[in-house]
N, C-alpha and C positions, 0 to 999 in steps of 0.2 A: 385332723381327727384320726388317731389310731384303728386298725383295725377290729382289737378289743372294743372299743367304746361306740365302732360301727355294729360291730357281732351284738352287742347286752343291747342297744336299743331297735335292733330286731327279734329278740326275743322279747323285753318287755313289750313288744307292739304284739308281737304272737300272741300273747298271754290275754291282751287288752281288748283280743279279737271279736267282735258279739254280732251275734248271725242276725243279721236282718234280710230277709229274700221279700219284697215285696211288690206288685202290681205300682205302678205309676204312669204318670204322663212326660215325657221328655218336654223339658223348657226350652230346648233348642228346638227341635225339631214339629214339637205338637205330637207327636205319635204316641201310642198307647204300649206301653212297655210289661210285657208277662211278668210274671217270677222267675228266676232259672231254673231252679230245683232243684240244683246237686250244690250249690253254693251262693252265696249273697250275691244279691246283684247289684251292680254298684256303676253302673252308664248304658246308654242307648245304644240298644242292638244295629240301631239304622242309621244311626249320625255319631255314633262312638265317645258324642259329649256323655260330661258327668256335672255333676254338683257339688262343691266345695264345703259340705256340713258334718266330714268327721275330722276331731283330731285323733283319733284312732280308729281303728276298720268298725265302724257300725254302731258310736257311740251319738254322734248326731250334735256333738260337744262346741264343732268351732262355730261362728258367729259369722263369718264370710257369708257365706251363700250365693259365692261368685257361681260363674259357668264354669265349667274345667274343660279348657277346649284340647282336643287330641293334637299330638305336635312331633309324633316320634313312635318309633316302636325300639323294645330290647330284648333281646333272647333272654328268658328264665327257666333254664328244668327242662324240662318236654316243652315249654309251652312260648309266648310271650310276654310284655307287660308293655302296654299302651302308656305311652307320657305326657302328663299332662300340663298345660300353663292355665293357672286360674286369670281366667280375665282380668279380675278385680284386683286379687292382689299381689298376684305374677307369682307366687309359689310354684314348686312341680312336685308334681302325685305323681305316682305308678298305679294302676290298675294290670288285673292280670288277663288277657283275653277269655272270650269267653266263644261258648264254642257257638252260638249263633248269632256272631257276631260277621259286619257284612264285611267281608274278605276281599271285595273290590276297592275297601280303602283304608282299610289293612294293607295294601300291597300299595297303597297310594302313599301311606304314613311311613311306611320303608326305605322308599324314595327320599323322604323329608327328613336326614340325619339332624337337620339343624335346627333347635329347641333352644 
């Protein structure tokens, strides 16, 4: 895959973007998850899992509904992006950190180049 054809299908994903910020329960963990409130929140503050229900950031479109367990971290921009393997169907997502996110395994997922 060209890097053209990687650049257009980040920008249609930008474009596809639809803010969801909302209160939940982590299915990993049981915990009870705020909203963020500067941006959607999209995994668990306290166990860093996520849920495999967009095909685009906040459409709630794909049918999985695997676990997306954390596997890796990547530098992005100022920040980084958490990577993911869905249980289920072994995909990988990126998620972008978030900033009260627990940083004890964060630094543990650093460690763990191999995804």
């Amino acid at each position: 895959m060209g890097y053209d054809t990687i650049l257009f299908s980040w920008v249609i994903k930008l474009k596809k973007f639809t803010m969801i910020d909302e209160n939940f329960i982590c299915e990993k963990c049981g915990k009870k998850v705020k909203r963020l409130g500067y941006t959607a929140r999209d995994h668990c503050p306290y166990c860093l899992y996520s849920k495999h229900v967009d095909v685009f950031p906040g459409d709630r479109k794909n049918t999985c509904y695997g676990l997306l367990k954390p596997v890796g971290i990547e530098k992005f921009k100022n920040n980084y992006k958490i990577i993911y393997r869905c249980e289920k169907c072994k995909e990988l997502h990126k998620n972008i950190m978030a900033i009260d996110d627990d940083m004890k395994l964060i630094i543990e997922l650093s460690k763990n180049t191999i995804y």
